[in-house]
N, C-alpha and C positions, 0 to 999 in steps of 0.2 A: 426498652426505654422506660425509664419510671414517668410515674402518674402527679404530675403535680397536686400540692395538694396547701391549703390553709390551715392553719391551727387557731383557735381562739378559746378562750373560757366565757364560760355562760352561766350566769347568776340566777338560781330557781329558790322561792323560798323551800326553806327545812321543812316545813310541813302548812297544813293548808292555813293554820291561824298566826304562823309565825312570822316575828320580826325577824328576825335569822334565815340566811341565806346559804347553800352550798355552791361552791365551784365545778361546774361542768367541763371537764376538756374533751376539745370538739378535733374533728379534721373534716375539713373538707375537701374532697376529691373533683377534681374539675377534668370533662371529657373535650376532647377536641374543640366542638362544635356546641354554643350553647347561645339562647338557652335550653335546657333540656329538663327530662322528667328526672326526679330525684329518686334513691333509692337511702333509706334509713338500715344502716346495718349494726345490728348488737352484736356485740361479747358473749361469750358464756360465761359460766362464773367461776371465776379468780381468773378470768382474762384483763384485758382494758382493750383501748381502742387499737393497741399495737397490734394485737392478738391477729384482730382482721385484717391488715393494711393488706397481705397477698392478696384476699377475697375483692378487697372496695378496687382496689388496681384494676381487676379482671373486669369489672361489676364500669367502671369507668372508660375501658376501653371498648366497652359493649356501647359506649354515647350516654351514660348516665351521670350524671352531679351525684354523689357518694359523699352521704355523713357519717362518718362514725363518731364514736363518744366512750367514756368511762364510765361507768356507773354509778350512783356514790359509794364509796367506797371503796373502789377499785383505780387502780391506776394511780395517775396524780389528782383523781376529783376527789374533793371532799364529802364529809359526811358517813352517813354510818348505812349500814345495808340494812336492807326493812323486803328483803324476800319481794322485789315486786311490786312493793306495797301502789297500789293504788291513788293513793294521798302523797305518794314520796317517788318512787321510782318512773311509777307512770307520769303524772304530773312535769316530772323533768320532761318525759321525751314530748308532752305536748309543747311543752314551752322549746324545745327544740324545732316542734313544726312549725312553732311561729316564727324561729328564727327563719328556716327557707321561706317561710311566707314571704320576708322581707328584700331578698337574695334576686338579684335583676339575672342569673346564673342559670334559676332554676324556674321551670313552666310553670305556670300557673294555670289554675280551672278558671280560678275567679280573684279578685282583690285578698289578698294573706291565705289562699287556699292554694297549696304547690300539690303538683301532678306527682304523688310519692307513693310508691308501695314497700312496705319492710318485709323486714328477716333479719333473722338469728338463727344460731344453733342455743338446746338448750337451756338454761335462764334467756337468753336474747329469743330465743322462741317464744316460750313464755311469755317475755315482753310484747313481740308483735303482734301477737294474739289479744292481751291486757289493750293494747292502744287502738289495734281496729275496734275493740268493745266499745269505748269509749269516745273515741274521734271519729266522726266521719269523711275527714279530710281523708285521710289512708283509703288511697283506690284500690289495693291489691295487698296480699301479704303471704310470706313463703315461711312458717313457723318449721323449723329442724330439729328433729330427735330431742321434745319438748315434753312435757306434762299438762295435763290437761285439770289436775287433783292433786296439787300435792297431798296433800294428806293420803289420800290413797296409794300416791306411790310411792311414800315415802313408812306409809302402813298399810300394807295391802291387806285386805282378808277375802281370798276368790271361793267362798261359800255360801250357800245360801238354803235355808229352808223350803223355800219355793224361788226358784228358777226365776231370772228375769225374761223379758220376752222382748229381746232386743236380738234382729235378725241379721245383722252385720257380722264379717269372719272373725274377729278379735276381741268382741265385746264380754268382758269378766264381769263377777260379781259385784263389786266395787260393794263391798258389804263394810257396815261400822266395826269397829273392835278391830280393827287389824293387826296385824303381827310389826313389830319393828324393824324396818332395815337396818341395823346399826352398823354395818361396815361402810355402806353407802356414805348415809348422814354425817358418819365420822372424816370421811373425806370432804365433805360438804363445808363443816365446817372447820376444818382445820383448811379449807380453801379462802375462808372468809376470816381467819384468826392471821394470815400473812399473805405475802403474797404471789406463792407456788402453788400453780394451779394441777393438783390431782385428778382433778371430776373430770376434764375437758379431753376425747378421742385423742392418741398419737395417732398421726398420719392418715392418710386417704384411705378409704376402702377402697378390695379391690373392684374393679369393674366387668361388664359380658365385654368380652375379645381382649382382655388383658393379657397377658403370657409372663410376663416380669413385671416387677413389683416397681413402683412409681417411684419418683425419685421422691416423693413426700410420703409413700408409704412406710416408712421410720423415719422418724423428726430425730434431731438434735434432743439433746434435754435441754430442757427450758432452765433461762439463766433466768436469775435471782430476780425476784417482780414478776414473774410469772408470764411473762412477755419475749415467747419462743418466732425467733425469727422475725425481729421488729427492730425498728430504730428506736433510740432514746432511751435506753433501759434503765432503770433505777433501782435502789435497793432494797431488798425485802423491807416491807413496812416493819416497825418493832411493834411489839408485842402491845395490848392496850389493856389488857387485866383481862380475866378471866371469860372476859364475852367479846376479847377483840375486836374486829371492827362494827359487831353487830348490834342493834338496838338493841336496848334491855330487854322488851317484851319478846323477838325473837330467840333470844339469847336466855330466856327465862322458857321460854317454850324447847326448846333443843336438850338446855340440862333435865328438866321435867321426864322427857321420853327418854333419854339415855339414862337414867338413872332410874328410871320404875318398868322399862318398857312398855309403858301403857302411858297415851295421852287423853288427857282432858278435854271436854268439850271447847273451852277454852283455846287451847290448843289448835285443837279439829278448825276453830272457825277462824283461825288468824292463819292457820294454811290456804284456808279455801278462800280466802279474802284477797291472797296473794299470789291466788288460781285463775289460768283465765276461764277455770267454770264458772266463775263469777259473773264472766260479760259474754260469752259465748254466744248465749240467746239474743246478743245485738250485733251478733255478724252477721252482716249480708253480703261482704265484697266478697269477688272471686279471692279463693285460697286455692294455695296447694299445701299438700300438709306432705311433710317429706320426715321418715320416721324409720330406723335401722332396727335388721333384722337381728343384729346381734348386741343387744341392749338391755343388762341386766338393772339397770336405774328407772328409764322410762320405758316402759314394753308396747307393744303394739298397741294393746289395749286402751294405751293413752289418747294416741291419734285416731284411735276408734271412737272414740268417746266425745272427743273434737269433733270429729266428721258427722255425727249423728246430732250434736248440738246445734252446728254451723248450717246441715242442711233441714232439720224442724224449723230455724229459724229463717230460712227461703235463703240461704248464703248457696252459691254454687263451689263446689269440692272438687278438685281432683287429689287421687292420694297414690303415693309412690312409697313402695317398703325397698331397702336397697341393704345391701348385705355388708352392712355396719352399725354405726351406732356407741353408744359410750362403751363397748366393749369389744369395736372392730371399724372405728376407724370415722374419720369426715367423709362426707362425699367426694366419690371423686372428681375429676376432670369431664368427665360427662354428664356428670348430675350436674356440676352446678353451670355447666351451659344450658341444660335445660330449666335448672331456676331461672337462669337470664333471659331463656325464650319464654318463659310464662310473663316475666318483667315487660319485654319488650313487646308483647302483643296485650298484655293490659295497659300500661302506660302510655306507647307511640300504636299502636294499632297495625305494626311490625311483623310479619310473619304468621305463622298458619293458626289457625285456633288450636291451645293445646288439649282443650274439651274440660270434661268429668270426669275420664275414664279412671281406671288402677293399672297400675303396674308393679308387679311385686320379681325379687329376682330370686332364681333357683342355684340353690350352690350345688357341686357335685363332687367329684373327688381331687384333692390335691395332685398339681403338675408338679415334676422333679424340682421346678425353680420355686417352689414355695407357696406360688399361685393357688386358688382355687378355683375348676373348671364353674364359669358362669351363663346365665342363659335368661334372660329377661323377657316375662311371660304378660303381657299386655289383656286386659278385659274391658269392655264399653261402656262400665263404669263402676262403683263401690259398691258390691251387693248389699243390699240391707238399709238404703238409708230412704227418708222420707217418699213414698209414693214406686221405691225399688221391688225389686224382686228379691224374696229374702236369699240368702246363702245356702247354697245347696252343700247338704251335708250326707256321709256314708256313714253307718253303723257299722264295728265290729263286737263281733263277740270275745267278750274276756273269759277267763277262767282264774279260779284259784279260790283257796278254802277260807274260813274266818282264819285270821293268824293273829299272833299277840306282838306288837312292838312296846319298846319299853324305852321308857324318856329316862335318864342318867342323873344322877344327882348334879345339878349346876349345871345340866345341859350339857357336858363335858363327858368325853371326845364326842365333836361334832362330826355330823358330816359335811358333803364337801359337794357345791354345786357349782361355783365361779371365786373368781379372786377378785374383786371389784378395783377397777384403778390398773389390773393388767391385764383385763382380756382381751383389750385390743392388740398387746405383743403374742398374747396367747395363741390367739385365731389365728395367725399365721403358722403355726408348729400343727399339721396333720396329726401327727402321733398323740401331743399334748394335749389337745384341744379334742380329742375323743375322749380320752382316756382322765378328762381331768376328774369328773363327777363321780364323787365315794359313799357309799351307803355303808356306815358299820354295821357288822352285825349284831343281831338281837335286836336294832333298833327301827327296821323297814319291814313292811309286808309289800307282797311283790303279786301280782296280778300281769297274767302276758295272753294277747291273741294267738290266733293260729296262724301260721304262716301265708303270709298274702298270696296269692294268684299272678297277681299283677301290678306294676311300679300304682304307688297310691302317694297323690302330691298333697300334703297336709298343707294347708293355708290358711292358717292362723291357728284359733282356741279353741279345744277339744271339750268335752264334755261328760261328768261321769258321774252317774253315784250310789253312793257311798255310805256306810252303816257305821258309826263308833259307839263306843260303850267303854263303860269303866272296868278296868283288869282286874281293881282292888281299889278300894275303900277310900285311897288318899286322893284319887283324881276326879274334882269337881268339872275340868274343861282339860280341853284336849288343844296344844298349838302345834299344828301336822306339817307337813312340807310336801307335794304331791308333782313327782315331775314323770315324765313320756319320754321314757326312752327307746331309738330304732335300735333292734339289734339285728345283727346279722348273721348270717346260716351257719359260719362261724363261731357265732357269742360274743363279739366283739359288740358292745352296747355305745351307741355314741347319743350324746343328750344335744338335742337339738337350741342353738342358740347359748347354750348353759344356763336356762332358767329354770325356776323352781315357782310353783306358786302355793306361800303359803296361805293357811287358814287356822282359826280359831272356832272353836266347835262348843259352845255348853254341853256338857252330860247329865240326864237327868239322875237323879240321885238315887231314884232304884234300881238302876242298874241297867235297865234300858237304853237299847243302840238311840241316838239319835241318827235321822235321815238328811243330809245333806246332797245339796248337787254341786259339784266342785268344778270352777271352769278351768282348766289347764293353760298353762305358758301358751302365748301366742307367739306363732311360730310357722316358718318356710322350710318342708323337708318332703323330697321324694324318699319313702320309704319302697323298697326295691321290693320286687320278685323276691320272695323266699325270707323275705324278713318277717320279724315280728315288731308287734309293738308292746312294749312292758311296763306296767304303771307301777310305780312304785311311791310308796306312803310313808314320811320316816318321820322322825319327833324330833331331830334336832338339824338344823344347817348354819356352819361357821358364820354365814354370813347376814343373821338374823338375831334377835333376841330371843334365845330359847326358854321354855318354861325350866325353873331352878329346880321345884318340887322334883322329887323323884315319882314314877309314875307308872301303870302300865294302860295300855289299850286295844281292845278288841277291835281291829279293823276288818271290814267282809264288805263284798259288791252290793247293793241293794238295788241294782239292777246289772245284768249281766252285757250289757252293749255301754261300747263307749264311742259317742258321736262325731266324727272326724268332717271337720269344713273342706272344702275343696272350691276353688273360684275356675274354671275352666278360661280357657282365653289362649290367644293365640304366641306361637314364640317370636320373637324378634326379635334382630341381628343388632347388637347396640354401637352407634358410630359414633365420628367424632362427634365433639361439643360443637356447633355452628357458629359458634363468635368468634373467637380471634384467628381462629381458621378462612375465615371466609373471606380478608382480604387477599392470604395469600390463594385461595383456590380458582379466586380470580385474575391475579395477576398471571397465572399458569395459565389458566384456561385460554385468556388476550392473545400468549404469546405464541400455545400450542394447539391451540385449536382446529385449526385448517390441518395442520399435519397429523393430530391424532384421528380426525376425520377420514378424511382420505387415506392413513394407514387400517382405518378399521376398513373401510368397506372393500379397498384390497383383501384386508385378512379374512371378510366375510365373504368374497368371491372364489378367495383360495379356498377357505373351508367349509365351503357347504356348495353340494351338488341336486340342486331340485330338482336333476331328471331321475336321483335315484334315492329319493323321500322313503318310498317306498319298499327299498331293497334291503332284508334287513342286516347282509354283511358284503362288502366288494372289499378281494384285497386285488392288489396291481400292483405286478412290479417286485413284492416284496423279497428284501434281502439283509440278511443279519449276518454281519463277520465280526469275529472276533482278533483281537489283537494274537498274531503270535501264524496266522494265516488259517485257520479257523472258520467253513462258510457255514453254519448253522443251515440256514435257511437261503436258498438262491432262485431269484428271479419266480417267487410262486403267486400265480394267478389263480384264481378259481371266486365265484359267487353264491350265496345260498340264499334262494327266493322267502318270498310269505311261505307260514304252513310246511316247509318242508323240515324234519330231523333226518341231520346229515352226521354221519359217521367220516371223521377224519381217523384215515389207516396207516401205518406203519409200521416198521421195526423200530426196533432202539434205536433209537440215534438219528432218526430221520427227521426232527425238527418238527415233532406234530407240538410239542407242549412250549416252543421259544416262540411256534407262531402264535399258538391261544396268548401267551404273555405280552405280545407285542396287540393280539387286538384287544385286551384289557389295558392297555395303553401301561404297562409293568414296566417295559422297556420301548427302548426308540429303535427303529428300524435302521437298516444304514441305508436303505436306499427304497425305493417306491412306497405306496401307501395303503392305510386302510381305512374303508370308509362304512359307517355304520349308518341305518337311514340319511344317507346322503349325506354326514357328517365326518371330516376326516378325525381319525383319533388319535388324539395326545394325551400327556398326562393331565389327570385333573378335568376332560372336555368334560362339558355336562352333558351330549350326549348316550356316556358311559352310566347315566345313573339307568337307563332302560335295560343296562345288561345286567343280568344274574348270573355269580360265577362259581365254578369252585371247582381249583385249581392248587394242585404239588398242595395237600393240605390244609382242613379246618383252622386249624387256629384254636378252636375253643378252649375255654377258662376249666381246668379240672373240678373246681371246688364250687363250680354252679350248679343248677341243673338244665340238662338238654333245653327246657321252654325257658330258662332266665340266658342260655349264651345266646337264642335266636333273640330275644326282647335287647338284650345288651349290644347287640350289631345293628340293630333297627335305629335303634335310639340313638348310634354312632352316627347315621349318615344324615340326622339332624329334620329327615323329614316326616310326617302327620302319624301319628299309631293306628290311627284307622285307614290306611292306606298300607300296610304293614302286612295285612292276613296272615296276621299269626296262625289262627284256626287251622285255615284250609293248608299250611306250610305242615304244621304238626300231623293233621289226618295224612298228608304223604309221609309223612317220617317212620308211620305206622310203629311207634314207638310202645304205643296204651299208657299204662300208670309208669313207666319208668321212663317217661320225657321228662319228670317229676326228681329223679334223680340225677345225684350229682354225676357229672361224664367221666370222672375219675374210676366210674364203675361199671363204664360200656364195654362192650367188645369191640373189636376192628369195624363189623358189621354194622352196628349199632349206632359208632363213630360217622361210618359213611352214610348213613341214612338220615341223619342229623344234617350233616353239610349240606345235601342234595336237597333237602327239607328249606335250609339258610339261602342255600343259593335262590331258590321261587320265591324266596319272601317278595311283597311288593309284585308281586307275577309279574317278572321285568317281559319286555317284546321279546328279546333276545337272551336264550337258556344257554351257556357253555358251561360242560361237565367233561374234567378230564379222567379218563380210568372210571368210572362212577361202580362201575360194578365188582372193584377191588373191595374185597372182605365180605362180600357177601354169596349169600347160602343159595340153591335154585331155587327156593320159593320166594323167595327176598329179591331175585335177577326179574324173575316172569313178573312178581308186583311193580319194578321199577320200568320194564320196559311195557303195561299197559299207562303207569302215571306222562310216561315223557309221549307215546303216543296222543294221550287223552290231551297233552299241555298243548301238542300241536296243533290237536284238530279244534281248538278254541280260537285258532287266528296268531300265535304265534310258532316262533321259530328257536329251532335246538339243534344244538350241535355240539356232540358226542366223542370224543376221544378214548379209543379203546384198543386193546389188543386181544379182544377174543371175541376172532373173527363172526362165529354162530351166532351171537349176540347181535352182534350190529347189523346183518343180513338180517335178523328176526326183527329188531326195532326200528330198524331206519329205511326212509324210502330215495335219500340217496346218500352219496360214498366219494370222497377225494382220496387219492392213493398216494402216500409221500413216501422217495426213497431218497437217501442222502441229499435231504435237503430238498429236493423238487418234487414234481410235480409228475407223477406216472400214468395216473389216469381219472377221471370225472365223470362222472354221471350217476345213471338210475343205478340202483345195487342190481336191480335183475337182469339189465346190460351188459355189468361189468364182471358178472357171475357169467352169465352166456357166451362173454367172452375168453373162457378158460381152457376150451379143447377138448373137453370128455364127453364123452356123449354113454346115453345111457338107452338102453335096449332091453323092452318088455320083452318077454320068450315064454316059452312052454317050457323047454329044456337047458338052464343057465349055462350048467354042465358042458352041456356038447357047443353052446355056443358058445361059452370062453375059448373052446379047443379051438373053435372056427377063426375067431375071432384072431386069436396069438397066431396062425400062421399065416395071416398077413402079414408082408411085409411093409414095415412101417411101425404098427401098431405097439403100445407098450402100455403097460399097468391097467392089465387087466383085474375086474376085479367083481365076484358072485352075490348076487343078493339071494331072496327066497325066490323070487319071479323074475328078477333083471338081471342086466351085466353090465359095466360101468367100465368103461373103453378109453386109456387116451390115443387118439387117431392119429395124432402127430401127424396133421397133415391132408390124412386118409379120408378120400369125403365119405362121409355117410348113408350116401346109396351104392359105393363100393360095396359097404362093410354088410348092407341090408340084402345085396343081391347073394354074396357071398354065405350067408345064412341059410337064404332060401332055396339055394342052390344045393344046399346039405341039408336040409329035413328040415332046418329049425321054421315053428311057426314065429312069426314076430308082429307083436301086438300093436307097439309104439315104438318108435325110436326120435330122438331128440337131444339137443343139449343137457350134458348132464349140471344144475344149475348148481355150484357150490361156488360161491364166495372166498373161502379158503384157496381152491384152486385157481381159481383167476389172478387173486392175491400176490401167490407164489412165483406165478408165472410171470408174473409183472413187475417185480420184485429181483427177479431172477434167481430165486432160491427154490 
């Protein structure tokens, strides 16, 4: 159901002295129930208020009174655009807060002061930011994928002669002289010369537990006015001369840098003016700053820079990085329920505190549907900012020699970091979206680690530096490109985010390297087991102002470590958004309640047996047929206590490996059950996370190495790496330095000590190993059978599928015998050994006692050792066969059951 909503225009002067007035077009969004706290929502730019109506709709059904607006210049308001200005842009949205001051709609604190916190994406970020500076009606404010400098990010230069000492994960140089974005700015303003908006994210980011791509993750293309997915749409503005819709001074400032690629002081300070570093230091209300991790416009670094201002200034911060941005997408369906729970517990005092904390998301590899695997990692708050603990960072070591790159005459053929304006279609393509970033040759020098140990989660801006110098005579300064690429054991090199951070370097004129410290793209990437990381240096990127001169330069490490941030913190499951959900979870709940009650505790009666918590396997009953008249497994009973390693026996075909499948919960029994500490198992029980398996083959990835397929299984089952014991998994694998290699180059043996290694990860309660001693050598048999001993006698339980028999009598201390399908005999091995019929007889003379022995009747397979004689009696009791001996000469030392496993086996078996 749509969102009612008012329209009106609202009259602000043109600027602070002027008789001259602009038209505001306004909507107002009206919630159920009012009056209520107001929420101010901006545009981006070359939006208007159509832009947002889906957002204010959402933002209205959550109980909030919802203003949107056009900005001047956008939409149908009039006037011309002044970048934010302060005197102009800000000014309106105060004269807008006076308008809800007036509004009998909306809460009020006090007389013309409304209960109101903003947001945008953006420019509308920007804005929100620009207006808490300045107002302090604004209780709360939620600034998205914003800048904190333009001039900085619109001229970065991330180098510096001495270092800043700014302890936060994302914080760059923000050095003067920066390099120009000109593909950026070029969309910037050709957003503001009509009215199709390029700058503004397609579609939603994806989100953690997405699997398909949203129905807003590709938009429509936006029809003419710049106004995708709105009512009222109108026609591209015409054309206004050369500076279209923008003041002269902006419009004087934009040709200035596009046309020298260096701007003016001048310049610098009508960015910063229309920066909210301007007013930053008069924030105090709670923020949350919500900032995309794939954002080649505003980079991390922006919202870092915010967050370090806002909380010097006693403001409280929470900061969310989310895996989009103007080059992957709006927030999605769960972000901006959580903007609306920050809304609704600062505004109505509504729901849980959302704190200070951070949250930043982990991307992983793309699902077949286009998806990419997500995981949102949670910390107790933003390291590094006022009275925090700084960011903890790892050093690696780089390598590589001085190298020469050379700048092209006109900067021409570039290379290739992002495509601005399509890398949010981009980041959807795996293939593309690795593979996009091109360094020509002759023009990069390339610096790489050694290959990591261990998955390393890069979180945020790296740090490095760095020695230039002049190649030859013509180059006074150096403008570099410096980005971090992961590459993989492969070569396959993917650039994190697609950013690039340039810099500008003086060179001194003798020839002498100048020292810089360079801070690299801020950025979210687990780089994997057995990857590197590869710095590379290049002199020209497509999407920048390159130096024209032709040029060469000495580039070399001037320090050999490059400092890698890391924010630890825990993972979390991301769910739905809590607003427009929660009526209906409720009305579910009213209707189902009593019955989903009562059907759980039924199913909790059914599935869990406390008398046998303790027992670490019981099957009952069990039985598996197949269609076609098929009984796999019929009617098998049997239990294995604490502590004990039980050997399951048979021949082929007797159903030892359909029963292991069925208690890894692989398949469904057709009839009875089985129960693991007292839990019966099905597929998916969480019970099953206590067993360790490995079963009818590993699995493993050829092209890893043995210690990256055990890290890449761990990491599968979602739970803690310190819980994982890698170490003690690899010391059984007895692998030494070729755990290290890839398994594409093990033997059978090798293979199997690997799995058996996989299977302990986590040291589950309960060990099942089927075959375990296929491919392996006898000194490799006798190490395996003291590790499953040593696993037992720690307080858990194993159980062993095997068919050679020596083995399992040597390892195990008790034994299930299965022949077609059931159930032949249970117990101790030395029982069921004892149970075989042969009896064995110390002697003085083997010889004459075999001959004794054979003319018994009865008696058969006899058989000589050096000192004994091994007798089956079939029958014959044993002080028969002892009198019989001594009744002919033989002396006899000992006589007793001959204990072999094998023969009991046999016997019992009927083979």
């Amino acid at each position: 159901m749509a969102v009612p909503f008012k329209e009106a225009n609202i009259d602000a002067p043109e600027s602070p002295d002027s008789a001259q007035t602009v038209s505001i077009e306004t909507r107002l969004y009206l919630p159920q129930q009012t009056p209520a706290p107001a929420i101010m929502l901006a545009h981006g730019f070359g939006g208007s208020l159509r832009s947002v109506h889906t957002q204010a709709e959402e933002f209205a059904r959550r109980g909030f009174v919802v203003l949107t607006w056009s900005a001047r210049g956008f939409g149908r308001s009039t006037g011309q655009i002044a970048l934010n200005s302060l005197d102009r842009e800000v000014r309106d949205a105060q004269k807008l807060l006076d308008f809800l001051g007036t509004r009998d709609e909306v809460q009020k604190d006090s007389g013309g002061d409304p209960r109101v916190g903003v947001t945008g994406a953006s420019y509308g970020g920007a804005l929100s930011l620009l207006l808490a500076g300045v107002d302090k009606r604004v209780d709360t404010l939620v600034p998205v994928i914003t800048y904190n400098d333009l001039a900085q990010a619109l001229l970065p230069n991330s180098a510096l002669a001495t270092p800043r000492s700014d302890a936060t994960p994302a914080a760059t140089a923000f050095a003067e002289d920066g390099v120009f974005k000109r593909s950026w700015a070029g969309i910037f303003f050709s957003a503001g010369m009509t009215s199709i908006d390029l700058s503004s994210p397609t579609g939603d980011a994806p989100e953690s537990g997405q699997r398909e791509p949203s129905q807003n993750s590709v938009q429509q293309p936006q029809q003419p006015g710049g106004n995708s997915g709105a009512q009222g749409l109108q026609p591209p503005t015409p054309s206004l001369g050369a500076c279209g819709r923008f003041t002269p001074e902006v419009c004087a400032a934009y040709t200035e840098v596009a046309t020298t690629g260096r701007a003016s002081q001048q310049t610098l300070d009508l960015l910063r003016r229309s920066s909210p570093v301007a007013v930053t230091d008069q924030i105090k209300q709670p923020a949350m700053l919500v900032q995309g991790e794939q954002d080649t416009l505003f980079g991390l670094d922006q919202s870092d820079a915010t967050a370090r201002q806002i909380a010097a200034a006693g403001g409280q911060v929470k900061m969310v990085w989310y895996a989009g941005g103007h080059d992957g997408g709006n927030p999605g369906t769960a972000l901006r329920g959580e903007i609306a729970d920050w809304m609704a517990f600062h505004l109505k005092d509504e729901g849980t505190d959302p704190g200070t904390g951070f949250e930043y998301t982990v991307q992983g590899a793309f699902r077949s549907s286009g998806q990419p695997s997500l995981r949102t990692v949670v910390a107790p708050s933003y390291p590094g900012l006022a009275g925090g603990t700084a960011t903890e960072r790892k050093t690696l070591k780089l390598t590589g020699p001085e190298q020469i790159a050379v700048n092209p005459a006109g900067g021409n053929p570039a290379g290739i970091s992002n495509l601005p304006g399509l890398g949010s279609v981009l980041s959807r393509s795996a293939a593309i979206a690795s593979r996009l970033s091109l360094d020509m040759p002759g023009q990069a020098a390339v610096f790489t680690s050694e290959e990591l140990t261990s998955q390393l989660l890069l979180t945020g801006s790296s740090t490095v530096k760095l020695r230039v110098a002049r190649g030859d005579e013509s180059s006074g300064e150096a403008v570099l490109f410096a980005k971090l690429y992961d590459v993989s054991s492969d070569g396959t090199r993917t650039l994190p985010g697609s950013i690039v951070a340039p810099f500008r370097v003086a060179l001194p004129p003798d020839g002498s390297a100048a020292e810089v410290t360079v801070t690299l793209p801020g950025a979210v990437r687990p780089v994997e087991s057995e990857h590197k990381l590869a710095l590379v240096v290049s002199t020209t990127d497509q999407a920048f102002a390159n130096a024209e001169q032709p040029a060469a330069y000495r580039i070399s490490l001037a320090s050999d470590e490059i400092s890698v941030p890391v924010v630890p913190g825990r993972n979390v499951t991301e769910g739905f958004p809590t607003g427009a959900l929660w009526g209906i979870a409720i009305t579910l709940l009213a209707l189902l309640g009593a019955g989903v009650v009562a059907l759980f505790r039924r199913r909790m009666e059914h599935d869990s047996d406390p008398d046998l918590a303790g027992v670490p396997l019981v099957i009952s009953n069990l039985t598996k047929s197949y269609p076609g008249g098929l009984t796999a497994v019929n009617d098998l009973s049997f239990r294995v206590e604490h502590g004990q390693v039980l050997g399951l026996l048979g021949p082929n075909g007797a159903g030892k490996t359909t029963t292991l499948r069925m208690v890894m919960g692989l398949i469904h029994p057709s009839e009875g059950h089985i129960r693991v500490f007292g839990h019966k198992v099905t597929p998916g029980a969480p019970v099953l996370s206590r067993i360790g398996s490995f079963v009818e083959g590993s699995g493993f990835l050829p092209h890893l190495s043995g210690a990256a397929n055990l890290r890449l299984y761990w990491a599968a089952t979602g739970r803690p790496v310190e819980e994982a014991h890698v170490e003690e998994a690899l010391e059984i694998a007895g692998l030494g330095d070729a755990v290290h290699r890839r398994v594409r180059t093990y033997s059978q043996g090798m293979r199997q000590r690997l799995a058996i290694a996989q299977a302990m990860l986590g040291l589950p309660d309960l060990l099942i190993l089927d075959e375990p001693a296929n491919g392996l050598d006898p000194p490799q048999i006798h190490q395996m059978r003291d590790v499953l001993r040593r696993y037992a006698a720690a307080g858990r339980t194993v159980v062993v599928s095997s068919h050679l028999l020596a083995e399992v009598e040597q390892t195990c201390s008790h034994v299930v015998v299965m022949h077609k399908g059931q159930l032949v005999a249970a117990g101790e091995v030395a029982d069921i050994a004892a149970g075989g019929g042969e009896a064995t007889f110390r002697v003085d003379s083997p010889s004459k006692a075999a001959d004794v022995l054979r003319g018994l009747e009865g008696v058969q397979e006899v058989h000589e050792d050096e000192d004994a004689v091994h007798a089956a009696l079939n029958g014959v009791p044993r002080a028969t066969a002892v009198s019989a001996l001594v009744a002919a000469g033989v002396s006899v030392d000992q006589a007793g059951p001959r204990r072999r496993l094998e023969d009991a086996f046999l016997e019992l078996v009927g083979e």
